[in-house]
PASE-443198 format. One record per residue (C-alpha): residue in one letter; residue number from 1; x, y negated, z negated. Coordinates in steps of 0.02 Angstrom, whole numbers. Layout:
N
site residuo->A	num->NUM	east->X	north->Y	up->Z
...
This chain:
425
site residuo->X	num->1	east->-1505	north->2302	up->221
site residuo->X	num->2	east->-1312	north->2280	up->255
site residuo->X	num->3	east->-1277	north->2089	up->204
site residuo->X	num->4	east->-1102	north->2087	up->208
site residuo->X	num->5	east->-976	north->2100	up->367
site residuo->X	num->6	east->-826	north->2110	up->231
site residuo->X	num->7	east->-794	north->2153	up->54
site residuo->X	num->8	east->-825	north->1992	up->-61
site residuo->X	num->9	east->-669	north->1894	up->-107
site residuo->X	num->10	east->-643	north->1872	up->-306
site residuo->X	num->11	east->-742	north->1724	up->-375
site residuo->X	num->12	east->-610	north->1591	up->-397
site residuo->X	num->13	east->-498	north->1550	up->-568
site residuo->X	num->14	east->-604	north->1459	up->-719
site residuo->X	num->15	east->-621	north->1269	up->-678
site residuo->X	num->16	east->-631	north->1151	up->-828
site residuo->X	num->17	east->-737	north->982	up->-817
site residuo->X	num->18	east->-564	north->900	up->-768
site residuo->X	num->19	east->-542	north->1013	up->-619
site residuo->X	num->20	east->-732	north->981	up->-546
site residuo->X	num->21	east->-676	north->864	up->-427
site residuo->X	num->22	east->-614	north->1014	up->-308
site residuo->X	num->23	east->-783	north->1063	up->-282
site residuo->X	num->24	east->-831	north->918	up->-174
site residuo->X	num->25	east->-661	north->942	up->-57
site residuo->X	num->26	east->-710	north->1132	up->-33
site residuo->X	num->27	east->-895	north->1076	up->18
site residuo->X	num->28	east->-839	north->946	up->136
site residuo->X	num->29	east->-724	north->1086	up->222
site residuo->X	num->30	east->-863	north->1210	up->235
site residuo->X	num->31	east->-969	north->1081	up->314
site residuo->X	num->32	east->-835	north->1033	up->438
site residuo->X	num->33	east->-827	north->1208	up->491
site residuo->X	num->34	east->-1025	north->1214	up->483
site residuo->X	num->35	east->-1048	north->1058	up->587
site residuo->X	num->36	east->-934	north->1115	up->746
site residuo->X	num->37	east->-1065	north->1242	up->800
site residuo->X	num->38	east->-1230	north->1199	up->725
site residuo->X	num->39	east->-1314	north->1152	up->844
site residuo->X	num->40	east->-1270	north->1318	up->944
site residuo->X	num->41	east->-1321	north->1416	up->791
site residuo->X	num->42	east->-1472	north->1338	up->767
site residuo->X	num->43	east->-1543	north->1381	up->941
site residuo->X	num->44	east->-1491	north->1555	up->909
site residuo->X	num->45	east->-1585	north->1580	up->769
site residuo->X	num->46	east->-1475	north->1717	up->697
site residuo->X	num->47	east->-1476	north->1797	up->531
site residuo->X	num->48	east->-1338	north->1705	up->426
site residuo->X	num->49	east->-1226	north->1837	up->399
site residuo->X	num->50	east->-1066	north->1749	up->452
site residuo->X	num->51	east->-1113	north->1576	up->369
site residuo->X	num->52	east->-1156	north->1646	up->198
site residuo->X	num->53	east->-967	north->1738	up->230
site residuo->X	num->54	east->-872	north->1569	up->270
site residuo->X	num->55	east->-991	north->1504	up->100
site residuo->X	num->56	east->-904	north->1655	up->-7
site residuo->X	num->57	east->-737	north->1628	up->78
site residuo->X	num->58	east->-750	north->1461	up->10
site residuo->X	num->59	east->-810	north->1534	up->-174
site residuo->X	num->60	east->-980	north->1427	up->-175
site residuo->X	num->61	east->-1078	north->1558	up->-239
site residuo->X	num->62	east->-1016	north->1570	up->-412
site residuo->X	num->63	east->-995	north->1363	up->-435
site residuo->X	num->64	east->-1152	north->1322	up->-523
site residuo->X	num->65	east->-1125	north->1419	up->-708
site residuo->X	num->66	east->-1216	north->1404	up->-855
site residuo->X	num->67	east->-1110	north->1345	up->-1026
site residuo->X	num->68	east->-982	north->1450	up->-1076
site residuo->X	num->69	east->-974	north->1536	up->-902
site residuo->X	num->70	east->-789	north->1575	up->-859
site residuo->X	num->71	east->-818	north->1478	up->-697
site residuo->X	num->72	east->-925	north->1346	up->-606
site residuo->X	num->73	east->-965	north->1169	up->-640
site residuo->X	num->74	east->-1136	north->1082	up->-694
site residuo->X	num->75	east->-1292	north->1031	up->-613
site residuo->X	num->76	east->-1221	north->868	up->-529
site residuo->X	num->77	east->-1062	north->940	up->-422
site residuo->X	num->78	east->-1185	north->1063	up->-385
site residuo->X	num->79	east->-1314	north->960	up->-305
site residuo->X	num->80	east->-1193	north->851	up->-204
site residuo->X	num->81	east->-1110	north->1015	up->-154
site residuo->X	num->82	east->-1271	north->1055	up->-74
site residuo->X	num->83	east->-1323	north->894	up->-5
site residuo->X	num->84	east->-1151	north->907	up->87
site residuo->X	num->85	east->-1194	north->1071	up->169
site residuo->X	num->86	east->-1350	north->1022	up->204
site residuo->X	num->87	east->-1275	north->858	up->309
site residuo->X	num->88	east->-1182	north->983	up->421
site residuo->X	num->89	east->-1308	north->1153	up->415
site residuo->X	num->90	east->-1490	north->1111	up->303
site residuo->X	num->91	east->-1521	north->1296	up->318
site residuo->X	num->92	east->-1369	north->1345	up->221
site residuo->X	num->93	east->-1387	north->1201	up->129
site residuo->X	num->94	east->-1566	north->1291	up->77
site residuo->X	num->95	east->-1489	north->1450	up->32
site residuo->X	num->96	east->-1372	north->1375	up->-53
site residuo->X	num->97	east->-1499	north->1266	up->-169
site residuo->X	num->98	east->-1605	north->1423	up->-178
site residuo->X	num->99	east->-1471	north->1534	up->-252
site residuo->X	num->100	east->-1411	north->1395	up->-374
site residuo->X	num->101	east->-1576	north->1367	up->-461
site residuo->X	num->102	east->-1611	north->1582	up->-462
site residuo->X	num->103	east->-1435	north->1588	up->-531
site residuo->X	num->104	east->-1517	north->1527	up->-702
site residuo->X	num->105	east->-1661	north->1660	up->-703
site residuo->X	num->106	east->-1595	north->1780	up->-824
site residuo->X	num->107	east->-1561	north->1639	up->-935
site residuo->X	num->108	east->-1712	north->1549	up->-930
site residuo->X	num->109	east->-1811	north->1727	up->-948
site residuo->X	num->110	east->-1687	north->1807	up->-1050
site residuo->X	num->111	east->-1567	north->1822	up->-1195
site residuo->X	num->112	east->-1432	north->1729	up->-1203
site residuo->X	num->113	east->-1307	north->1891	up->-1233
site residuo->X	num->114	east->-1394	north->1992	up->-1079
site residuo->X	num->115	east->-1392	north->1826	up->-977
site residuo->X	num->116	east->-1211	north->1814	up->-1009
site residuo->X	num->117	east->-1157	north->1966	up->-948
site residuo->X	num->118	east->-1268	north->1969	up->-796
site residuo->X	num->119	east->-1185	north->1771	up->-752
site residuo->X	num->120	east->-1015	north->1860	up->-751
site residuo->X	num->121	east->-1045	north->2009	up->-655
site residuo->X	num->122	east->-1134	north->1896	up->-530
site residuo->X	num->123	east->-1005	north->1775	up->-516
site residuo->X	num->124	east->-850	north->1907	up->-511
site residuo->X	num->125	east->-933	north->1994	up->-363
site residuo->X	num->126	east->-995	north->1818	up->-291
site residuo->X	num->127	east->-1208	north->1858	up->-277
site residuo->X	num->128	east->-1316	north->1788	up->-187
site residuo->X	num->129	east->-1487	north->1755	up->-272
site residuo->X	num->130	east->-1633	north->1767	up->-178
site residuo->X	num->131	east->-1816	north->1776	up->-218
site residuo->X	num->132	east->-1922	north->1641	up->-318
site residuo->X	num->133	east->-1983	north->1652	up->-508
site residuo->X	num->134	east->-2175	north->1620	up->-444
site residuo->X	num->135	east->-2294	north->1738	up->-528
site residuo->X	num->136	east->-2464	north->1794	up->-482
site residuo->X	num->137	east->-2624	north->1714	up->-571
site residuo->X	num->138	east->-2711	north->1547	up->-547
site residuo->X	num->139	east->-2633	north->1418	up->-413
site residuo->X	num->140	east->-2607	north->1247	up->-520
site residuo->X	num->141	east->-2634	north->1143	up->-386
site residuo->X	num->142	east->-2817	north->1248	up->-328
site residuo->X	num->143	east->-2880	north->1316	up->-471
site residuo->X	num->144	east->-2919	north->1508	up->-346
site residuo->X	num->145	east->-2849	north->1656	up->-437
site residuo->X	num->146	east->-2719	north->1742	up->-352
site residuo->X	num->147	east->-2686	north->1944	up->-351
site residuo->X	num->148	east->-2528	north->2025	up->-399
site residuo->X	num->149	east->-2411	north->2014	up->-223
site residuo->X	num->150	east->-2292	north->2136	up->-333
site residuo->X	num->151	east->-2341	north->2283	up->-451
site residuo->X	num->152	east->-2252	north->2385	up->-570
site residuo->X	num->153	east->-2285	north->2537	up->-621
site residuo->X	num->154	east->-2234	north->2599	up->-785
site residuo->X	num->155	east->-2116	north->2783	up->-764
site residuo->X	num->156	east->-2039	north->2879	up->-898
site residuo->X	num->157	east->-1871	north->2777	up->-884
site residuo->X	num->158	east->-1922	north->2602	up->-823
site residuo->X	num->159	east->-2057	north->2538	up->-674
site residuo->X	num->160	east->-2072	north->2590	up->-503
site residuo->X	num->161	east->-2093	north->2422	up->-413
site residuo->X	num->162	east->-2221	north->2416	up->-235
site residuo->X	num->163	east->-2314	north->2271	up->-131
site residuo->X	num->164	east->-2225	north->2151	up->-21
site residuo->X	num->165	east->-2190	north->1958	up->-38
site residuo->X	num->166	east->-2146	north->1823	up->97
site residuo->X	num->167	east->-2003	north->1708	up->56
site residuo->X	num->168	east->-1921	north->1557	up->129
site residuo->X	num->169	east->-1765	north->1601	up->114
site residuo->X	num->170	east->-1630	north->1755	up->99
site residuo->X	num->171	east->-1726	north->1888	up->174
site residuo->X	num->172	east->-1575	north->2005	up->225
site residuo->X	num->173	east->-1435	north->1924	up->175
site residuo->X	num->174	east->-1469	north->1900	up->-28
site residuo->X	num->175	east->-1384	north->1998	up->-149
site residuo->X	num->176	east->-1515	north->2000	up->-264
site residuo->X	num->177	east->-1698	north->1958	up->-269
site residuo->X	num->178	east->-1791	north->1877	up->-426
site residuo->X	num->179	east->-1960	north->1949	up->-435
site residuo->X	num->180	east->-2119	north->1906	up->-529
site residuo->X	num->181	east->-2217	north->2066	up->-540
site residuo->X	num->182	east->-2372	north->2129	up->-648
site residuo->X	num->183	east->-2359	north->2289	up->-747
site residuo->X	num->184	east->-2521	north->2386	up->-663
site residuo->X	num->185	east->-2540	north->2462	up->-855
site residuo->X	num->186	east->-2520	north->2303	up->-967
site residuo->X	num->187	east->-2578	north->2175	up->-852
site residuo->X	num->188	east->-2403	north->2086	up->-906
site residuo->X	num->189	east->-2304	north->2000	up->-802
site residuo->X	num->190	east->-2119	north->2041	up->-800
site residuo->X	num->191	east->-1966	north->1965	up->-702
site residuo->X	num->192	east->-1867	north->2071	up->-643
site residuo->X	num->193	east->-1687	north->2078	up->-538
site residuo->X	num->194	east->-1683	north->2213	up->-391
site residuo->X	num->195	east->-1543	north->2253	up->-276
site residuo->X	num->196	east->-1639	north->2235	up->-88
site residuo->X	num->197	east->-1487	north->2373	up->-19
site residuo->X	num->198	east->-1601	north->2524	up->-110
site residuo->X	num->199	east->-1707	north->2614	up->32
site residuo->X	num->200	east->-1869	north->2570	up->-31
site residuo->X	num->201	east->-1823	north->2396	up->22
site residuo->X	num->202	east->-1881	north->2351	up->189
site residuo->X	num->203	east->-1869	north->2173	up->262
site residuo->X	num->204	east->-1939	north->2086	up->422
site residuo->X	num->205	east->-1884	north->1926	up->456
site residuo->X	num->206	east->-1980	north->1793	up->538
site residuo->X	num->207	east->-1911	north->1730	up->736
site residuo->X	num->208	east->-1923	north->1581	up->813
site residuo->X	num->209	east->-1969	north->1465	up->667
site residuo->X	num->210	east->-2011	north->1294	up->715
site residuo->X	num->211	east->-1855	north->1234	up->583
site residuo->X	num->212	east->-1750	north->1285	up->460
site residuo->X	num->213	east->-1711	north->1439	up->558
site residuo->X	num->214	east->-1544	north->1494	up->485
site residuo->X	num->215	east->-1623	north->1524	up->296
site residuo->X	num->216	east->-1674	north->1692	up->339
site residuo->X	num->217	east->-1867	north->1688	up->281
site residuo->X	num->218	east->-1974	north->1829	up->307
site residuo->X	num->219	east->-2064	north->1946	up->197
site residuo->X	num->220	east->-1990	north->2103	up->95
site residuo->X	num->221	east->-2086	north->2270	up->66
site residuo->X	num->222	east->-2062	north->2354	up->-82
site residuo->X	num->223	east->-2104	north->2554	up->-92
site residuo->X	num->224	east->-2061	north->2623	up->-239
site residuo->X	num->225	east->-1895	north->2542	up->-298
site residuo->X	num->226	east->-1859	north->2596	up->-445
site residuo->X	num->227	east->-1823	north->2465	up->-595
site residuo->X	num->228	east->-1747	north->2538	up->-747
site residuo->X	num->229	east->-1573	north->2484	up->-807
site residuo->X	num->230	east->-1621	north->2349	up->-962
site residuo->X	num->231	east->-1527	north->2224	up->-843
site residuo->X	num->232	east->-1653	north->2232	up->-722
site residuo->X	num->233	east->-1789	north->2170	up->-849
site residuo->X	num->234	east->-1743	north->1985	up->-869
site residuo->X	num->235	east->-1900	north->1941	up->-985
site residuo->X	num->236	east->-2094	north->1940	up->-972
site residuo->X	num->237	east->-2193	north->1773	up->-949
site residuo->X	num->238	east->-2347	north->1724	up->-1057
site residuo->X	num->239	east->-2509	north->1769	up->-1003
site residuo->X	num->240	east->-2547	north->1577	up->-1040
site residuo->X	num->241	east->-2436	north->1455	up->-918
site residuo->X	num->242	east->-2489	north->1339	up->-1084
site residuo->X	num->243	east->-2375	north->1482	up->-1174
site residuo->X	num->244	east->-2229	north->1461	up->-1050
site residuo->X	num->245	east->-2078	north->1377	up->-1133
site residuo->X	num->246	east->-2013	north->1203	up->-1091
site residuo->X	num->247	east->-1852	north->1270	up->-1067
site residuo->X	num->248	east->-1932	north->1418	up->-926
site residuo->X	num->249	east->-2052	north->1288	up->-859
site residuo->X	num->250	east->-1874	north->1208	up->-803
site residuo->X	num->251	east->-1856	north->1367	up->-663
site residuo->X	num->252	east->-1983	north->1273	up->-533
site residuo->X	num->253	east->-1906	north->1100	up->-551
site residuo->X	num->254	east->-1734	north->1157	up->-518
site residuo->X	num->255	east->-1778	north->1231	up->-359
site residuo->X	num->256	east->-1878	north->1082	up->-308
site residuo->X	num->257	east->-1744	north->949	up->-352
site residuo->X	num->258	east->-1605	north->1080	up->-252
site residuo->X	num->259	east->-1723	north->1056	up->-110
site residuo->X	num->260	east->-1732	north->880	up->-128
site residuo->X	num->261	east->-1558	north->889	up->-121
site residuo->X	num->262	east->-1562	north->979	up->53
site residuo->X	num->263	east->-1702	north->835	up->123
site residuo->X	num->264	east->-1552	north->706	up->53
site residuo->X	num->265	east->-1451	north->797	up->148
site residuo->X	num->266	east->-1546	north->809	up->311
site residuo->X	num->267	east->-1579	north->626	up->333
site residuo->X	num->268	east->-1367	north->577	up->295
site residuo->X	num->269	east->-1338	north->716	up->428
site residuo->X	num->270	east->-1446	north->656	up->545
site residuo->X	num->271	east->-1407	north->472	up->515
site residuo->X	num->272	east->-1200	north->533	up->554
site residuo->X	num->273	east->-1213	north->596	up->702
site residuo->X	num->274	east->-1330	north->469	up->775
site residuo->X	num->275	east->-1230	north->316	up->727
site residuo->X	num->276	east->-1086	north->426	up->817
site residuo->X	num->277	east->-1215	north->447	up->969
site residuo->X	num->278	east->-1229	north->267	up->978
site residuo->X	num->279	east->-1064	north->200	up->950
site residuo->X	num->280	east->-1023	north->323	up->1114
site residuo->X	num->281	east->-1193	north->293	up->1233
site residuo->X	num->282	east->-1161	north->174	up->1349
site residuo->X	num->283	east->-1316	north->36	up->1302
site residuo->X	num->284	east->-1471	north->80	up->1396
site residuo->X	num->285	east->-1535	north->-99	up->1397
site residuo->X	num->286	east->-1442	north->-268	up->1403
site residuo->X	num->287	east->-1452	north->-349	up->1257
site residuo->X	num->288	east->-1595	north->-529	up->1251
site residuo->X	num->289	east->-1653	north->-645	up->1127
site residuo->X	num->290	east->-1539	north->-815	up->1036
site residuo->X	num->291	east->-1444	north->-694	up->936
site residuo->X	num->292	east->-1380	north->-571	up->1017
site residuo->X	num->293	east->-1221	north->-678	up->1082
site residuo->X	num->294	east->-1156	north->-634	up->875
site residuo->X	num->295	east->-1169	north->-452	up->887
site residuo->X	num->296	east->-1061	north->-428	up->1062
site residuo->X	num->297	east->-907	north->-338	up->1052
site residuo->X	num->298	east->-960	north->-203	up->933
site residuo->X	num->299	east->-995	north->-25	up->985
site residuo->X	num->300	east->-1169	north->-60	up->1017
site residuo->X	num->301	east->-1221	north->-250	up->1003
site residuo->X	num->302	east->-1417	north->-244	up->1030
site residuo->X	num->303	east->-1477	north->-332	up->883
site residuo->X	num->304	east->-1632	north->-251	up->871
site residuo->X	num->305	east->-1543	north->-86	up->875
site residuo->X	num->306	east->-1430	north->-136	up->715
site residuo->X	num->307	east->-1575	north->-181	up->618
site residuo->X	num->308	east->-1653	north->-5	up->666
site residuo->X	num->309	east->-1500	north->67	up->565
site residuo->X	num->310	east->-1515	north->-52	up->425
site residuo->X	num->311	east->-1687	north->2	up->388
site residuo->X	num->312	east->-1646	north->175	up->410
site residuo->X	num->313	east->-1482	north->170	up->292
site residuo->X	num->314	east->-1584	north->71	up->156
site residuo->X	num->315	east->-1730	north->200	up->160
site residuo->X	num->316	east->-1562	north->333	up->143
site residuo->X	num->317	east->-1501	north->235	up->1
site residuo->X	num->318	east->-1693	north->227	up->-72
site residuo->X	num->319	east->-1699	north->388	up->-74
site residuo->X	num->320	east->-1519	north->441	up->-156
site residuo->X	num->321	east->-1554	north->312	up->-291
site residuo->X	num->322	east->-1733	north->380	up->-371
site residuo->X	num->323	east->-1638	north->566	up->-330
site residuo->X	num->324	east->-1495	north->528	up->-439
site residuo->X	num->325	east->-1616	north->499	up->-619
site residuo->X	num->326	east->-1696	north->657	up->-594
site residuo->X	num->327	east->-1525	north->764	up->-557
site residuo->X	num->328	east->-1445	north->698	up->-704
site residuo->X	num->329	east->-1610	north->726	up->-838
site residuo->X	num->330	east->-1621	north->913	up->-750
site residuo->X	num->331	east->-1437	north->919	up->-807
site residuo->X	num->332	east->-1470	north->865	up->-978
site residuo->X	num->333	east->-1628	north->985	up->-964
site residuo->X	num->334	east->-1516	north->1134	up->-941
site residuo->X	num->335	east->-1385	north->1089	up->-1080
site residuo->X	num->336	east->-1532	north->1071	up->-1210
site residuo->X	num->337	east->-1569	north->1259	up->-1177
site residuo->X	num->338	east->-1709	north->1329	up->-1273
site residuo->X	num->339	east->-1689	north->1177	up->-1384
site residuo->X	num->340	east->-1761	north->1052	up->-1251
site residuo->X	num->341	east->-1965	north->1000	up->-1290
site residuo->X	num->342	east->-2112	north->978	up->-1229
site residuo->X	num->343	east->-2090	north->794	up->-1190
site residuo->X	num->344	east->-1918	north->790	up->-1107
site residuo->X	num->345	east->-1982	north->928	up->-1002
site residuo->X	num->346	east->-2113	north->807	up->-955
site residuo->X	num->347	east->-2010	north->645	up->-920
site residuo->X	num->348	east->-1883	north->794	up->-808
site residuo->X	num->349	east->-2045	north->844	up->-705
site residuo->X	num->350	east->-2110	north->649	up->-670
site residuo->X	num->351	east->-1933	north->629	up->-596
site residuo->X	num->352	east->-1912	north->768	up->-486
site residuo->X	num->353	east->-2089	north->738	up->-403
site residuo->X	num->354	east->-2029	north->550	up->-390
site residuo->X	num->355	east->-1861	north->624	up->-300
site residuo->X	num->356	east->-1976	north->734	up->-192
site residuo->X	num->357	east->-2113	north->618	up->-141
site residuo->X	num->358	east->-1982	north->476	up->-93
site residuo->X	num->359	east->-1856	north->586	up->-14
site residuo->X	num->360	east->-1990	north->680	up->93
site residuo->X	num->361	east->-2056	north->522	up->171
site residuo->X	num->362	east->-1895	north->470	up->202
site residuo->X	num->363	east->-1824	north->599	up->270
site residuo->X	num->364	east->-1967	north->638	up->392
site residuo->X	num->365	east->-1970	north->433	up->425
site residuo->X	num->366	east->-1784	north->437	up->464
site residuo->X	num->367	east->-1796	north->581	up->588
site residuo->X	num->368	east->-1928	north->525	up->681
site residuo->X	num->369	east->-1832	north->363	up->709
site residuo->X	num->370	east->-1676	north->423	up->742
site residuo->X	num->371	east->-1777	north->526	up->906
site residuo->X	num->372	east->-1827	north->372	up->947
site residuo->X	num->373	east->-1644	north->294	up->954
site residuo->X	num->374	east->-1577	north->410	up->1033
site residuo->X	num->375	east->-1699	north->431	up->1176
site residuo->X	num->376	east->-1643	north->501	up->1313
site residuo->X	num->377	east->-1514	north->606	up->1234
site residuo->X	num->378	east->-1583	north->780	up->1200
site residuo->X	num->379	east->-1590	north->914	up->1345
site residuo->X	num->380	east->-1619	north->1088	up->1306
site residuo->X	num->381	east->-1471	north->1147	up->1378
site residuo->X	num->382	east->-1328	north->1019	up->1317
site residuo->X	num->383	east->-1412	north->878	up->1221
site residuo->X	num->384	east->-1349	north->820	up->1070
site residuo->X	num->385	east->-1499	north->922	up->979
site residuo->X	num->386	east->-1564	north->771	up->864
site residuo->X	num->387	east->-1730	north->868	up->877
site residuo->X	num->388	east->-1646	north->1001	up->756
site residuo->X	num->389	east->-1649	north->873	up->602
site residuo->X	num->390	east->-1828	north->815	up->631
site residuo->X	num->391	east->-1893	north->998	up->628
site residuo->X	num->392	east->-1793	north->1054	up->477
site residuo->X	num->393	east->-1868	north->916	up->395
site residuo->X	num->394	east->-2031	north->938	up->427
site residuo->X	num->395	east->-2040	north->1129	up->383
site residuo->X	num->396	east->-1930	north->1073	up->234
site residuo->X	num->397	east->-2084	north->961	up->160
site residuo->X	num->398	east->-2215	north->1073	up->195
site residuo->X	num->399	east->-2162	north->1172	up->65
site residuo->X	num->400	east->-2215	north->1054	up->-32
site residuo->X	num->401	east->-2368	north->907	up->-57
site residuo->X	num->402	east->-2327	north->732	up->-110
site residuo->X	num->403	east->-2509	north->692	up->-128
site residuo->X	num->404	east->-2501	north->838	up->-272
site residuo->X	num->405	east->-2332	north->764	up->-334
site residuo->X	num->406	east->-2390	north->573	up->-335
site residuo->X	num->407	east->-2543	north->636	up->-409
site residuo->X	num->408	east->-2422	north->710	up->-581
site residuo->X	num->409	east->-2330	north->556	up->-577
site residuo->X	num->410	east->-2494	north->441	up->-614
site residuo->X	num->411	east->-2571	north->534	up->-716
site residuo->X	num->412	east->-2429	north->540	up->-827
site residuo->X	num->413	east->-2411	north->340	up->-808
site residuo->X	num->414	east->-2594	north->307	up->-831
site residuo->X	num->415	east->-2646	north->446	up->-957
site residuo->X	num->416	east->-2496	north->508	up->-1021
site residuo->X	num->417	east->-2544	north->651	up->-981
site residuo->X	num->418	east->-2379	north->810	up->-942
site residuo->X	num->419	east->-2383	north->888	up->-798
site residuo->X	num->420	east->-2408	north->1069	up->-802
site residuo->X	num->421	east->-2292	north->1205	up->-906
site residuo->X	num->422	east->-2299	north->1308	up->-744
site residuo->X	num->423	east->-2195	north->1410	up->-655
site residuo->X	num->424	east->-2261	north->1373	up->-482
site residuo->X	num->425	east->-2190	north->1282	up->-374
């Protein structure tokens, strides 16, 4: 499983907290050089190779860094480094968000020391994290039990890890996958770290998705791949999701809120290149009603038409605003480290779902319309290929239900009740 076309370029110099505001200037070039041939990419439906290359090139992968790191920045650059790849390209946007959150997994499974040292090899050789930190055992959301996807059995030196797992994302082109897997002797459940390039790694990669089709999702096999360096081993999890820490119950949020991010993203992109559709199209209808004399003269003057935008831009600006709370308490979740409790977990996860639930309706709203706008003006051979950002976002909230989210967010309100110290997503 060959992810790379050329060597990896060194992870770029330390940045300080004065020097973050780079970060945002590198994204925007990536996504100019992402934007020019989306849409071609997109209906190719290729494995990512050479985007996650121009996303190394740029040193993205090693920008999101724990405290103390010798690189990156915090939470917030991150997440409007995403949502700006995710206006030009929502599948690397994805990938991006994905490997951001994982990028934490050794430290919210770990020690501290071993997390340390696994941060800086990761970032000098510029990873990319793949995986999820789901385990196997009873679905929140259902209450059905669930068997181990992912079993390890115990050797003389370590486990031999077997099964196979589908994934949304990075099938091919990760680095390294983060694995929840049950010892077959213990019944324990261990995360581990594997390198997919050993041969008992087999992928197959699902074609012809209906969106999102540059992530590279698909499932892994795993056939006896052995896990034994101490590295590999990033922690166990409780038997008892009750028993998982605040500060590990914080892996499933950041993933979630780095997908919000990407549906952020989405609906900006979208919302771009449609007011640059209609400031171009010719208007398809002349413009009626007592009002419309005012709006003549500007690139396109049907009233009715400019309101369509407004609504659109204030259900963009809707959604930034309840998605900026819940980025920066996440931040303040991750600083607290193993110090952060029960009830700021809490108050982080009533946030995120809020971010989710708003942005996912808008998003999918905002798409819709923006077909509608712009009818006429996809073709499958040369349209402007609008249809792209309403099928990312729609296979970009199925991954996740705001009924189960809105749910959480009154019963906390009503009952004061936390939502679950899971690790599921």
């Amino acid at each position: 499983m060959s992810k790379r076309s050329a060597a990896c370029p060194a992870a770029p110099q330390a940045n300080g907290p004065s020097e973050d505001g780079i970060w945002p200037l590198v994204a925007r070039e990536v996504a100019d050089d992402l934007a020019v041939d989306a849409l071609l990419r997109d209906r190719a439906g290729k494995p990512p190779f050479d985007e996650i290359q121009r996303v190394r090139e740029a040193g993205l992968p090693a920008l999101l860094m724990p405290p103390g790191s010798p690189w990156g920045t915090d939470l917030r650059t991150a997440c409007a480094v995403i949502r700006e790849i995710a206006a030009a390209d929502s599948s690397i946007g994805e990938l991006l968000g994905r490997h951001y959150a994982l990028s934490w997994s050794a430290r919210f499974f770990g020690t501290p020391e071993r997390a340390a040292a696994l941060e800086l090899r990761a970032a000098e050789e510029q990873w990319l994290w793949g995986g999820d930190t789901g385990v196997p055992g009873t679905e929140a959301d259902t209450g059905t039990e669930t068997g181990p996807e992912l079993t390890l059995t115990p050797t003389s030196d370590g486990y031999l890890l077997n099964g196979r797992r589908a994934f949304s994302a990075g099938v091919a082109v990760a680095d390294r996958l983060v694995l929840g897997a049950v010892c077959t002797e213990t019944g324990e459940s261990l995360m581990v770290l594997v390198d997919p390039d050993h041969p008992g790694v087999t992928a197959d990669p699902s074609h012809d998705r209906l969106g999102q089709r540059l992530t590279g999702a698909g499932s892994i096999g795993f056939d006896g791949v052995p896990v034994s360096s101490p590295d590999q081993v990033l922690g166990a999890v409780p038997r008892d999701e009750h028993d998982v820490s605040p500060f590990a119950a914080l892996a499933p949020l950041a993933l979630r809120l780095a997908l919000v991010h990407v549906g952020l993203g989405i609906a900006e992109g979208a919302l771009a290149e449609a007011r640059d559709f209609s400031r171009a199209a010719p208007r398809s209808w002349p413009p009626s009603g007592p009002d419309s004399g005012t709006y003549e003269g500007l690139p396109d003057g049907d009233p009715y038409l400019l309101l369509a935008y407004g609504e659109l831009v204030a259900a963009a600006h809707t959604a930034a605003a309840v998605v900026e709370p819940a980025t920066e308490a996440l931040a303040r979740g991750l600083l607290a480290g193993r110090e952060l409790g029960v009830e700021a977990r809490a108050d982080i996860a009533v946030l995120v779902a809020a971010a989710e639930a708003v942005t996912s309706r808008s998003a999918m709203r905002i798409t819709t319309r923006i077909l509608e706008l712009t009818d006429g003006a996809d073709s499958p051979a040369d349209g402007p290929g609008f249809d792209r950002f309403w099928r990312n976002a729609r296979v970009l909230t199925a991954q996740g239900s705001p009924t189960h989210r809105l749910r959480d967010i009154g019963d906390h309100f009503l009952n004061g009740t936390h939502p679950p110290l899971t690790l599921h997503i």
